[in-house]
ZADO-1210 file (C-alpha; in nm, 4 decimals, padded with zeros to 6 digits):
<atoms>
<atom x="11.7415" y="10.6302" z="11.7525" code="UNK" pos="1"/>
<atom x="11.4993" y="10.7274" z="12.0132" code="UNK" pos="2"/>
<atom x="11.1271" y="10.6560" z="11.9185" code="UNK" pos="3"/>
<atom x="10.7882" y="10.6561" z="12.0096" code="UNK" pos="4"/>
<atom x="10.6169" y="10.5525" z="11.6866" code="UNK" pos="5"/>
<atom x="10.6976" y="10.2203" z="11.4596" code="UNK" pos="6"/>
<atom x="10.4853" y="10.0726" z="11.1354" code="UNK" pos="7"/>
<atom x="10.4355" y="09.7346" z="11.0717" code="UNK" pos="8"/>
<atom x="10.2886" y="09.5983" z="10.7496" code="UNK" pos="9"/>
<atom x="10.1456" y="09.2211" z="10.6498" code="UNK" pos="10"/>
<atom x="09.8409" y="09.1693" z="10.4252" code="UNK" pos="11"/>
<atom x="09.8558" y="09.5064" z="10.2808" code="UNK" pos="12"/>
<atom x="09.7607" y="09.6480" z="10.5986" code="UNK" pos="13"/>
<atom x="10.0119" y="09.9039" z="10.7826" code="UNK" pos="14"/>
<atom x="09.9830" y="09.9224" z="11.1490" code="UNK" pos="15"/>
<atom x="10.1235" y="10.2925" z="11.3193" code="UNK" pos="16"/>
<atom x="10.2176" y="10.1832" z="11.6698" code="UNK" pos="17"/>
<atom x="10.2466" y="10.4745" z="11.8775" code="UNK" pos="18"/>
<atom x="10.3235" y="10.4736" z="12.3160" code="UNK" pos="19"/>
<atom x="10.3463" y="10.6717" z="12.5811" code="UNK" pos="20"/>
<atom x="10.6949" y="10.5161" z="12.6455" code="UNK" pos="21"/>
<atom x="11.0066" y="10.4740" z="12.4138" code="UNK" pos="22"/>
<atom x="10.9807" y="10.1688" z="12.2093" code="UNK" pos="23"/>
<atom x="11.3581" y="09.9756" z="12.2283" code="UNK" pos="24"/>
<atom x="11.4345" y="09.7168" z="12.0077" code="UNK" pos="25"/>
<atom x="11.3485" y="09.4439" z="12.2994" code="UNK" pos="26"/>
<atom x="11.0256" y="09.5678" z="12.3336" code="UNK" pos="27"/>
<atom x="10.8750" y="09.3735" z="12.0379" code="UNK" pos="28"/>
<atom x="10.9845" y="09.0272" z="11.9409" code="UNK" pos="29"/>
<atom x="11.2607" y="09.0539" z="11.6926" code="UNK" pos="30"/>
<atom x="10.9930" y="08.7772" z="11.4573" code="UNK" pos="31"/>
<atom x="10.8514" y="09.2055" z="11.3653" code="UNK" pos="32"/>
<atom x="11.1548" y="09.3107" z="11.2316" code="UNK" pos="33"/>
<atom x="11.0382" y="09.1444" z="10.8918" code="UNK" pos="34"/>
<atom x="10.7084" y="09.3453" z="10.9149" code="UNK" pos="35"/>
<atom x="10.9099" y="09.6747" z="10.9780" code="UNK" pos="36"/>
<atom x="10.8073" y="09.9916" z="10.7478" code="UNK" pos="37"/>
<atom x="10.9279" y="10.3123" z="10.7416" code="UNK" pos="38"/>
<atom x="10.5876" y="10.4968" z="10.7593" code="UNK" pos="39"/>
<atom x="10.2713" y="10.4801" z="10.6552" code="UNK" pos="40"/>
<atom x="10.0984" y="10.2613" z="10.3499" code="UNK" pos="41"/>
<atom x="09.7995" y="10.3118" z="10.1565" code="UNK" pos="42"/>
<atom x="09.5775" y="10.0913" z="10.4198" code="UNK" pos="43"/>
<atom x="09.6556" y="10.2018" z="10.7520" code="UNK" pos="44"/>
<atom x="09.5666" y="10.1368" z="11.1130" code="UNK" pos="45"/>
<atom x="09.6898" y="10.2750" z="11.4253" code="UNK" pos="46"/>
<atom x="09.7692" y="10.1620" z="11.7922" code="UNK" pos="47"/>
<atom x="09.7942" y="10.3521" z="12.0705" code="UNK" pos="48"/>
<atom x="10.0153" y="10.2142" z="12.3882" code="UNK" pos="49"/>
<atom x="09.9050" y="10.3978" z="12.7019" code="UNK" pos="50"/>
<atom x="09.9819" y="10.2940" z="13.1190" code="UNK" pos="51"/>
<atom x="09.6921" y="10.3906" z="13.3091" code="UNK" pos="52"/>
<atom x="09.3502" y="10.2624" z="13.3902" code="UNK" pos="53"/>
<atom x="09.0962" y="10.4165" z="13.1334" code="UNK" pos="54"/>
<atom x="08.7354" y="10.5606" z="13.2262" code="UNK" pos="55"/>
<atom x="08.5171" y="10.3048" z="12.9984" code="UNK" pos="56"/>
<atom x="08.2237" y="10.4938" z="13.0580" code="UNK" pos="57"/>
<atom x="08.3104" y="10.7271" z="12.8230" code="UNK" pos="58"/>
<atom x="08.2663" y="10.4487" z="12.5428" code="UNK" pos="59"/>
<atom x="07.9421" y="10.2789" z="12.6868" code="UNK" pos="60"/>
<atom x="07.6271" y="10.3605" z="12.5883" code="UNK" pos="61"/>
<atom x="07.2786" y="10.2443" z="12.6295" code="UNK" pos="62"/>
<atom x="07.3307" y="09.9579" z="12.3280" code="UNK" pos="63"/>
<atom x="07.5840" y="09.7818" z="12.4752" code="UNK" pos="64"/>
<atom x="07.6093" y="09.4152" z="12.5454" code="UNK" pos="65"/>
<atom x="07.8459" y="09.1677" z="12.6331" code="UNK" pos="66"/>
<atom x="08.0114" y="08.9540" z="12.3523" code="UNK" pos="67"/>
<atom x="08.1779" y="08.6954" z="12.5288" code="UNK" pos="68"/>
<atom x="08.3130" y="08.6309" z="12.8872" code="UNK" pos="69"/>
<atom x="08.5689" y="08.3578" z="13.0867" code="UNK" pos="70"/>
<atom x="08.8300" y="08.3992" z="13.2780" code="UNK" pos="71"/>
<atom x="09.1194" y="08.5456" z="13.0075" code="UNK" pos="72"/>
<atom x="08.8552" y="08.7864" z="12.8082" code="UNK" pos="73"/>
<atom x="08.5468" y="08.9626" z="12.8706" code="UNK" pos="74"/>
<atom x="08.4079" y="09.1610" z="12.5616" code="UNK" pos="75"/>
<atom x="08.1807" y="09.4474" z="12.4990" code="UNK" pos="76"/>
<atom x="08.0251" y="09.5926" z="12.2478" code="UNK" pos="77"/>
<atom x="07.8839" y="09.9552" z="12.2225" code="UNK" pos="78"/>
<atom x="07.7325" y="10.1539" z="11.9782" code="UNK" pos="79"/>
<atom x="08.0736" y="10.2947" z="11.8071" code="UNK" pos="80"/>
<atom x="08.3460" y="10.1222" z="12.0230" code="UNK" pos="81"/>
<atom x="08.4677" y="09.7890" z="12.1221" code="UNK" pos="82"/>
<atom x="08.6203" y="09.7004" z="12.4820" code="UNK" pos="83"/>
<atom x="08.8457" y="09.4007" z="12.5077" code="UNK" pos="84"/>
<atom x="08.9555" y="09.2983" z="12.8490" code="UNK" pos="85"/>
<atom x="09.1982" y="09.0662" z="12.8527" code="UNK" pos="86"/>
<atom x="09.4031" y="08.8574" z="13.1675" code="UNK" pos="87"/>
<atom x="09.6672" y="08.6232" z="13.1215" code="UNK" pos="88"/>
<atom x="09.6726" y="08.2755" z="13.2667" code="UNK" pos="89"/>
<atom x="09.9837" y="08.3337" z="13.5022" code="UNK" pos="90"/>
<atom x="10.1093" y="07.9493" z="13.4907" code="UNK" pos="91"/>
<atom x="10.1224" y="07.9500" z="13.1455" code="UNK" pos="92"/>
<atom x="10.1283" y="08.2420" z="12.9281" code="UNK" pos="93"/>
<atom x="10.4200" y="08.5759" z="12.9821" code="UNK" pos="94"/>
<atom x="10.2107" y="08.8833" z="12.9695" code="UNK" pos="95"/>
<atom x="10.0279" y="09.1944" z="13.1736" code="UNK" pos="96"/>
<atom x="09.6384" y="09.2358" z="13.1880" code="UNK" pos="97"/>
<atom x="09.5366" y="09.4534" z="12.8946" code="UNK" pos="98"/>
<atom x="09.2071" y="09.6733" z="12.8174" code="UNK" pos="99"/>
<atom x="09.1960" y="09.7552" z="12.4138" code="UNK" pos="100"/>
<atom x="08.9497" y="10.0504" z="12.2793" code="UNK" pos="101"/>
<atom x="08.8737" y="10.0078" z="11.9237" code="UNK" pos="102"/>
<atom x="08.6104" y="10.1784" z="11.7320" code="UNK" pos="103"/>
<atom x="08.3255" y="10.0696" z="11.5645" code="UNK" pos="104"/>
<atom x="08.5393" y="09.8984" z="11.2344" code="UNK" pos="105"/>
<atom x="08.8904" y="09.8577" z="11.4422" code="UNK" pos="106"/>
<atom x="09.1184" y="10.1013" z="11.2723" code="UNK" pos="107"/>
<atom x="09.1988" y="10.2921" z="11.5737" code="UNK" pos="108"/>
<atom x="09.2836" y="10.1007" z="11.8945" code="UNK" pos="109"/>
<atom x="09.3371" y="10.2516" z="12.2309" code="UNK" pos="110"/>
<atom x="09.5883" y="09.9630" z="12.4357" code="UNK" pos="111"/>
<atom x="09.6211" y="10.0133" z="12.8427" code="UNK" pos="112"/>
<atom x="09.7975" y="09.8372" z="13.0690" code="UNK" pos="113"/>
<atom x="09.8409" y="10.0110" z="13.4225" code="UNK" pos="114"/>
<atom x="10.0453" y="09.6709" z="13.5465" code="UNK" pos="115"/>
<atom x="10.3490" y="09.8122" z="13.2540" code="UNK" pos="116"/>
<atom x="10.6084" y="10.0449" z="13.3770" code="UNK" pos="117"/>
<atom x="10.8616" y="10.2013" z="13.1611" code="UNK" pos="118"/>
<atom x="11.1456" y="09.9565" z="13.2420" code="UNK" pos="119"/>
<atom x="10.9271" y="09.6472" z="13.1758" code="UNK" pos="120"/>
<atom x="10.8255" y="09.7838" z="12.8290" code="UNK" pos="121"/>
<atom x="11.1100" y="09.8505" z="12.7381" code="UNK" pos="122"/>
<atom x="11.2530" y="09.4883" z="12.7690" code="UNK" pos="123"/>
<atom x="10.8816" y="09.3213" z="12.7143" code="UNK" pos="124"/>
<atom x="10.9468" y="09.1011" z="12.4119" code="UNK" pos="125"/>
<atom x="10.6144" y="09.1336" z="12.2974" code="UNK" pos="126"/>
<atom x="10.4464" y="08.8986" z="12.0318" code="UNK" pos="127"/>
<atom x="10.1319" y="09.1148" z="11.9425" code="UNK" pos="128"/>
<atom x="10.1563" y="09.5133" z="11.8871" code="UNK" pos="129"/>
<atom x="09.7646" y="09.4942" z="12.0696" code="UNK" pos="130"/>
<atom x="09.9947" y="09.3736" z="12.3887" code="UNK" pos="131"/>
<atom x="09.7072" y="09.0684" z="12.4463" code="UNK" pos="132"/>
<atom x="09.9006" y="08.6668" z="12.3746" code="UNK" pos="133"/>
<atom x="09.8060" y="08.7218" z="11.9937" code="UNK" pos="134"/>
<atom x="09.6978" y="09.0109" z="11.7338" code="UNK" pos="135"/>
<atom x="09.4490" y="08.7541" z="11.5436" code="UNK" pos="136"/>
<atom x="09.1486" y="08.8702" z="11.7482" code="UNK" pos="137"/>
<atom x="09.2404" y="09.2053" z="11.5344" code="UNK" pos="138"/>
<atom x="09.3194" y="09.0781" z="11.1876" code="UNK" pos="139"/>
<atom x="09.0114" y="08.8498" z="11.2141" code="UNK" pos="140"/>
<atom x="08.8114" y="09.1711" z="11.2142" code="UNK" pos="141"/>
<atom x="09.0238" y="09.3313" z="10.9956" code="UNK" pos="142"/>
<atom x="09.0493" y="09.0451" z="10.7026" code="UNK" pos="143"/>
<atom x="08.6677" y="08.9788" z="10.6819" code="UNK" pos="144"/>
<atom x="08.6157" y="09.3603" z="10.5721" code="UNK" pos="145"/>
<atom x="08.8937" y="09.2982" z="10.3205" code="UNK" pos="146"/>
<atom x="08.7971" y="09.0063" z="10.1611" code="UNK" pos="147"/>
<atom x="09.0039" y="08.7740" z="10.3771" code="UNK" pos="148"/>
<atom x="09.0065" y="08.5285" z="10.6124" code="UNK" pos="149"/>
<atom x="09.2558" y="08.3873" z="10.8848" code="UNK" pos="150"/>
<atom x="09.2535" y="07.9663" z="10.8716" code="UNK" pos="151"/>
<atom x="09.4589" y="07.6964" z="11.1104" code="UNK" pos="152"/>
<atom x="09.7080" y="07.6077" z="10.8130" code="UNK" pos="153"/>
<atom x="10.0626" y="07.6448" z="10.7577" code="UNK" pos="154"/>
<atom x="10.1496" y="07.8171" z="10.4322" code="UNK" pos="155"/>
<atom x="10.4305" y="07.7657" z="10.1899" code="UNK" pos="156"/>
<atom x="10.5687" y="07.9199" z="09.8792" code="UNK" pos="157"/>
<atom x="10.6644" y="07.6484" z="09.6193" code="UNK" pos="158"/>
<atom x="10.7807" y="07.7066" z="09.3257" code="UNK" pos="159"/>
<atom x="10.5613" y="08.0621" z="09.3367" code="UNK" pos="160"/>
<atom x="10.2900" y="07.8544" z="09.4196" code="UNK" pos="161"/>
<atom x="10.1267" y="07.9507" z="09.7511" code="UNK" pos="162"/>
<atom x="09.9845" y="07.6582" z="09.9346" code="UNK" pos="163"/>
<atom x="09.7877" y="07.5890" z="10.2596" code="UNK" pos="164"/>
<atom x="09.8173" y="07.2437" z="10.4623" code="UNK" pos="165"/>
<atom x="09.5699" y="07.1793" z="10.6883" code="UNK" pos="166"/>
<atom x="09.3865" y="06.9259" z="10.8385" code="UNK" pos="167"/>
<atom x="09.2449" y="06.7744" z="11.1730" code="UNK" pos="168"/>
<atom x="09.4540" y="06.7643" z="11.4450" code="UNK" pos="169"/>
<atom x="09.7150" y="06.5259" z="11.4151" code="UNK" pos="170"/>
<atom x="09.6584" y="06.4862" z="11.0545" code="UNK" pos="171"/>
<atom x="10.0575" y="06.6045" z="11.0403" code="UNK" pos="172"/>
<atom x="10.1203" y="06.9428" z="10.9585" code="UNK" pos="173"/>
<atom x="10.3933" y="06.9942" z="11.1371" code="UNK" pos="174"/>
<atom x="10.5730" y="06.6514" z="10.9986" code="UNK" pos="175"/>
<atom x="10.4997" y="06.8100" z="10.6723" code="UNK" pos="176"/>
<atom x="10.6035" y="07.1137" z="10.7228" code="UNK" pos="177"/>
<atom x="10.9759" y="06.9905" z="10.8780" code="UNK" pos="178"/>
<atom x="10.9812" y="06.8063" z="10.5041" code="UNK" pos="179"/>
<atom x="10.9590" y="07.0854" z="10.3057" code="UNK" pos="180"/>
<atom x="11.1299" y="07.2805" z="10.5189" code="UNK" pos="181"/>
<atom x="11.4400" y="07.0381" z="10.4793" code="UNK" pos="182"/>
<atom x="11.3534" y="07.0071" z="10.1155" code="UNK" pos="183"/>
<atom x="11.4400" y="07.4377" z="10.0576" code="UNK" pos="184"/>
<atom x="11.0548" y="07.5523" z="10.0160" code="UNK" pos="185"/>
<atom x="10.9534" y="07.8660" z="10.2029" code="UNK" pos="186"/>
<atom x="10.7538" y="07.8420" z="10.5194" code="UNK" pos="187"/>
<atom x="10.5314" y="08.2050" z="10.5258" code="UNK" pos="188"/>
<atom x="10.3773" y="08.0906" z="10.8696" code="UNK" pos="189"/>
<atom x="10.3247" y="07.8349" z="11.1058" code="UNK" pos="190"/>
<atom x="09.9461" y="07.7428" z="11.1749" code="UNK" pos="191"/>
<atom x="09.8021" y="08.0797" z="11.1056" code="UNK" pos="192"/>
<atom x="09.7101" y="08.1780" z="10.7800" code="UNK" pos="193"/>
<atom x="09.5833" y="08.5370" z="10.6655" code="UNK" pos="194"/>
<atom x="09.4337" y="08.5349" z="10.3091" code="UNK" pos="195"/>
<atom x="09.3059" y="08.7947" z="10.1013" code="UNK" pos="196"/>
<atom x="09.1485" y="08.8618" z="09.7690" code="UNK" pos="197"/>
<atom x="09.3550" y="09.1622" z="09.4994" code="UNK" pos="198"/>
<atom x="09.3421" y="09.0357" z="09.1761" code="UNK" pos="199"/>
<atom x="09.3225" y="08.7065" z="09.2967" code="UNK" pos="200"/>
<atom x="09.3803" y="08.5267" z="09.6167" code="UNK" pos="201"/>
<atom x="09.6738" y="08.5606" z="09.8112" code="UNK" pos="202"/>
<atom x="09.8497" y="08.4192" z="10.1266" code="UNK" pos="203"/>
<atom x="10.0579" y="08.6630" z="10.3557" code="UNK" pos="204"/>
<atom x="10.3262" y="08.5628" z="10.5806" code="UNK" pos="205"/>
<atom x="10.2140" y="08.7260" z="10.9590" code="UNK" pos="206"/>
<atom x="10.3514" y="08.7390" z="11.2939" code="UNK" pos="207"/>
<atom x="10.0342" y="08.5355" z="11.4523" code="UNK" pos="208"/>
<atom x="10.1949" y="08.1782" z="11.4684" code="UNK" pos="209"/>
<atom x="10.1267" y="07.8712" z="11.6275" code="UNK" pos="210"/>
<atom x="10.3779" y="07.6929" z="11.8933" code="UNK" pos="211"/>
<atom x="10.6038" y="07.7124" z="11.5958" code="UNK" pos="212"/>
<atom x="10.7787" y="08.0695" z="11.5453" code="UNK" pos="213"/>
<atom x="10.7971" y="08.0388" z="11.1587" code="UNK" pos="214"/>
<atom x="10.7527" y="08.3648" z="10.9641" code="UNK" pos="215"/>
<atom x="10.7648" y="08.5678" z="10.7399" code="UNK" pos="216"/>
<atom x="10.6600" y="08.8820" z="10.5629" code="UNK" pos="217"/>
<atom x="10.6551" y="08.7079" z="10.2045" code="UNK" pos="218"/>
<atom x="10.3500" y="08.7006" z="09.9601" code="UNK" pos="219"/>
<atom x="10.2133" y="08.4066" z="09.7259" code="UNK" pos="220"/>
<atom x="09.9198" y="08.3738" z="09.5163" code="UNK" pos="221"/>
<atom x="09.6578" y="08.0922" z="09.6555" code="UNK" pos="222"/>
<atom x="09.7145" y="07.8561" z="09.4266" code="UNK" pos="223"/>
<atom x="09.6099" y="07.4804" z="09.6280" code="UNK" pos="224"/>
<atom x="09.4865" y="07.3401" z="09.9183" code="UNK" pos="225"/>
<atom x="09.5902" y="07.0195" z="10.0634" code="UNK" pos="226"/>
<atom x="09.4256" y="06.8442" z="10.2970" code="UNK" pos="227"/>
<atom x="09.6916" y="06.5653" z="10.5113" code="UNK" pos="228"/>
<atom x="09.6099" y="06.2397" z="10.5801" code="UNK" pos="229"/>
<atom x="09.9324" y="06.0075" z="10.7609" code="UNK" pos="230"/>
<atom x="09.9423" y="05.6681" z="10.6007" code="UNK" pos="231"/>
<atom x="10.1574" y="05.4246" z="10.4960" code="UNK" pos="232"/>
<atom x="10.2137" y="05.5339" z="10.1019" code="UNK" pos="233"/>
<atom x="10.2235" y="05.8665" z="09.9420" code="UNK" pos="234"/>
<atom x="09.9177" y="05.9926" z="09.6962" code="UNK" pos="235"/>
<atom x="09.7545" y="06.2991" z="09.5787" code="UNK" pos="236"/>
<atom x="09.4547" y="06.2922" z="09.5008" code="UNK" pos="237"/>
<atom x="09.2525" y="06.5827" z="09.3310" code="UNK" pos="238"/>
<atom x="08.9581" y="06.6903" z="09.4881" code="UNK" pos="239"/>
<atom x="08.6164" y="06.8199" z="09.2656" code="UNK" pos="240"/>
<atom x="08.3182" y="06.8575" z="09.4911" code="UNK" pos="241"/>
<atom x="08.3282" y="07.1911" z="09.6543" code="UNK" pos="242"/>
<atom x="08.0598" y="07.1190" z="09.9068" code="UNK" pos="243"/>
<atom x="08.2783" y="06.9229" z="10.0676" code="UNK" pos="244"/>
<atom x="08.5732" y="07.1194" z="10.0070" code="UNK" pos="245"/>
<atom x="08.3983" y="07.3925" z="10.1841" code="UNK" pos="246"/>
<atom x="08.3151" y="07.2099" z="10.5005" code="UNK" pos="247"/>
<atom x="08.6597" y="07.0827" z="10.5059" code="UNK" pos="248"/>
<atom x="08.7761" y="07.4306" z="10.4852" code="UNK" pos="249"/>
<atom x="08.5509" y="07.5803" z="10.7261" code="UNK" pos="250"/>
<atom x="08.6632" y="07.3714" z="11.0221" code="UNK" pos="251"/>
<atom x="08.9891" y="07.5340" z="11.0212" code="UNK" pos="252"/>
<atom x="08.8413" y="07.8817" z="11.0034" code="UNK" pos="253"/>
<atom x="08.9279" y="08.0959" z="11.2934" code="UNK" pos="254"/>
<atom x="08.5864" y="08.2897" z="11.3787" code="UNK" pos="255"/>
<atom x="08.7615" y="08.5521" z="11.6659" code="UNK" pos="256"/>
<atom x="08.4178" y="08.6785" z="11.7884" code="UNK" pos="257"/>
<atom x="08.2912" y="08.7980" z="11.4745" code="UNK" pos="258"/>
<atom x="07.9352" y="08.9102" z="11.4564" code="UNK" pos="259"/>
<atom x="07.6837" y="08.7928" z="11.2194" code="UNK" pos="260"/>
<atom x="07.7583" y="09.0391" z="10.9212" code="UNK" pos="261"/>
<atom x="08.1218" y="08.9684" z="10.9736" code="UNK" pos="262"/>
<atom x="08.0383" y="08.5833" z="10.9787" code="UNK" pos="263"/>
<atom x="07.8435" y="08.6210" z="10.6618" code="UNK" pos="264"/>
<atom x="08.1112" y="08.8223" z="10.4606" code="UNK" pos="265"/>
<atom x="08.4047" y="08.5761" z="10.5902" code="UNK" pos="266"/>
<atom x="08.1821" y="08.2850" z="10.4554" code="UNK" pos="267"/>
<atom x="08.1561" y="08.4436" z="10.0889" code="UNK" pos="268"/>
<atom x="08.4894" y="08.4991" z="10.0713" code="UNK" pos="269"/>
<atom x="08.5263" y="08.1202" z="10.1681" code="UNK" pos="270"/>
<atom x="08.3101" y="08.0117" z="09.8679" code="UNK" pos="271"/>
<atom x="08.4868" y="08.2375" z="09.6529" code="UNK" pos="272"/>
<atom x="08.8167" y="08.0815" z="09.7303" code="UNK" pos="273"/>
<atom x="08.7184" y="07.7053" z="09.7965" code="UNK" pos="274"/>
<atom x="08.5730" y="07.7777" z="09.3890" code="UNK" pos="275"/>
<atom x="08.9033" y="07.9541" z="09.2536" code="UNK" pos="276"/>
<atom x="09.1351" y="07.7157" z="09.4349" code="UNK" pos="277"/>
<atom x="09.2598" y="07.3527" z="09.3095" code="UNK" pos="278"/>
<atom x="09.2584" y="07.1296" z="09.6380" code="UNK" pos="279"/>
<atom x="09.3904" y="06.8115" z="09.7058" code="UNK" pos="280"/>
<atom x="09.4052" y="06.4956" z="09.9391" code="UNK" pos="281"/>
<atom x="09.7394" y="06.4523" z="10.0683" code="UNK" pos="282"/>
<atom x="09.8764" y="06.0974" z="10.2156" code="UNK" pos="283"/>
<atom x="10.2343" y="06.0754" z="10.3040" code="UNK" pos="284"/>
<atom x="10.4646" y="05.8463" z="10.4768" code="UNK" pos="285"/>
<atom x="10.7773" y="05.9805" z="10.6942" code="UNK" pos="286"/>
<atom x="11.0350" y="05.8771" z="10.3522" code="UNK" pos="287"/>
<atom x="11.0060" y="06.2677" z="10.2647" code="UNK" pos="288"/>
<atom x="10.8474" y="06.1002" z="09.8573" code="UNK" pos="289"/>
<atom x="10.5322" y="06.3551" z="09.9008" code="UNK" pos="290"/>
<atom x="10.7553" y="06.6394" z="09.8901" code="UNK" pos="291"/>
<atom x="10.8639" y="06.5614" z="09.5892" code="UNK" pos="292"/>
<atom x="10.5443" y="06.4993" z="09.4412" code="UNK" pos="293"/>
<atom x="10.4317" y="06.7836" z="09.5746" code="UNK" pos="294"/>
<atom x="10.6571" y="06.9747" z="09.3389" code="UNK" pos="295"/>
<atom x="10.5973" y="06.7906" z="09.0306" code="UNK" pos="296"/>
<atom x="10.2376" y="06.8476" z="09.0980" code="UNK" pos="297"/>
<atom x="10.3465" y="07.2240" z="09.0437" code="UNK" pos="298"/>
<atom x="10.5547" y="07.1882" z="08.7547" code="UNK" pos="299"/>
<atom x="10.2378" y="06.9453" z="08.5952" code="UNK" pos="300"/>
<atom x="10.0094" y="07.2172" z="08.7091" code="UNK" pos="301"/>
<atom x="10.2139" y="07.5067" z="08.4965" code="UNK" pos="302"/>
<atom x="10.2736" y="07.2810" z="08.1773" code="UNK" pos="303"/>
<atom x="09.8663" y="07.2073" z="08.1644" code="UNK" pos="304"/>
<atom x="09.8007" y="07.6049" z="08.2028" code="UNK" pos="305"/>
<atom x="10.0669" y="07.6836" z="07.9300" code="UNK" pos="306"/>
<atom x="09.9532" y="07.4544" z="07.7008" code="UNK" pos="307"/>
<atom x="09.5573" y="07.5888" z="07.7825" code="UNK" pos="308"/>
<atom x="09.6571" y="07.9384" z="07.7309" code="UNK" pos="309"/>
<atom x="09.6538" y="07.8645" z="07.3244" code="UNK" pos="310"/>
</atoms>
């Protein structure tokens, strides 16, 4: 069916995708077709695809200043608008030189890209509906007014338990993640985590992965941390002081040129979920043991809360 429009949803937030040019099933990378709705949602954002340079001044005003500038992004901000300029690095990332429009809180976004004709849009493969190399610049803005947050973690659904591994670089996410993996649990996404605060705190599968394509468009409540450390035995270890906790946690917070008040909020929705969420020191060995501890933390976990709920 010819179309112009699509929806995508993650984190309770749909996004309307409309263009100037039929969108083909090659256009996106087929990692959306999880994230595909039929129409709108109750939270709702829309993106508009256009091919032609756009007359910025129109958006400038008097107040604006520059954000942030090198030699892939130069950002503005006005009074009511936004500008992102973006330019791929040509020996390493696929891509066209975008300019995004979004107003003041980033629910309507105005995409062009003169360098994209109709043929090359049509078999694009694109891996962010904003057209720059990822859509977290967006859904950073977007979370922090939500009571969310975006971290460097890969997230997992065991046993309906949703947990985040992270840890310095090196610290062996990825060896972890190929463990449970092989071990059946559900990988929601590789190295980028969205989180956000209903009831309680959950973690969303998203499209905004690391070197790793995992995804998906599953849901689990927030219900542990772990922090990996490689070593020669396997151990959890329950942390309690949430000072540290919280500096641990903040260094894998991605900050995509938030302002102050964004900054603030994204940090007190931090505390609130470094003091709701059990977290734990991980050590593991390459035997595959930890996953399996892992799990019968989970199943310790929901025998202790039964037994406290009389």
């Amino acid at each position: 069916m010819r179309t112009n429009r699509k929806y995508y949803k993650t984190a309770g937030i749909t996004i309307q995708v409309n263009s100037d040019f039929q969108i083909h099933e090659t256009t996106f990378h087929s990692k959306f077709k999880q994230f595909e709705k039929s129409g709108l949602g109750k939270d709702n954002i829309t993106i508009h695809h256009h091919f032609y340079f756009p007359d910025l001044s129109q958006y400038l005003d008097s107040s604006e200043k520059e954000i942030y500038k090198n030699e892939h992004w130069h950002i503005i901000q006005a009074k009511n608008h936004w500008i992102y300029k973006y330019k791929p690095n040509p020996t390493e990332e696929l891509g066209f030189p975008v300019i995004g429009v979004f107003n003041h809180d980033h629910s309507v976004i105005k995409i062009y890209s003169p360098e994209i004709d109709e043929t090359r849009y049509k078999k694009a493969n694109f891996g962010a509906l904003t057209l720059f190399n990822t859509d977290q610049i967006l859904f950073s803005k977007l979370l922090c007014k939500r009571k969310g947050l975006i971290t460097h973690s890969n997230g997992f659904d065991v046993l309906g338990n949703g947990i985040l591994l992270t840890g310095e670089s090196g610290a062996g996410k990825s060896t972890l993640s190929k463990m449970l993996k092989k071990k059946g649990f559900k990988i929601l996404c590789d190295d980028r985590m969205f989180i956000q605060q209903k009831e309680k705190f959950y973690i969303y599968g998203n499209w905004c992965h690391g070197t790793v394509p995992d995804v998906s468009s599953a849901i689990a409540p927030l219900n542990a941390i772990l922090f990996l450390e490689k070593s020669k035995r396997n151990l959890i270890q329950k942390m309690d002081n949430k000072n540290i906790i919280f500096h641990k946690v903040m260094t894998s917070l991605v900050r995509s040129f938030l302002n102050r008040e964004e900054l603030n909020s994204t940090l007190t929705t931090l505390e609130a979920i470094v003091k709701e969420t059990r977290c734990y020191n991980i050590k593991f060995d390459l035997s595959g043991e930890i996953c399996d501890l892992i799990e019968a933390l989970f199943i310790n976990e929901k025998i202790a809360d039964e037994k406290n709920d009389y």
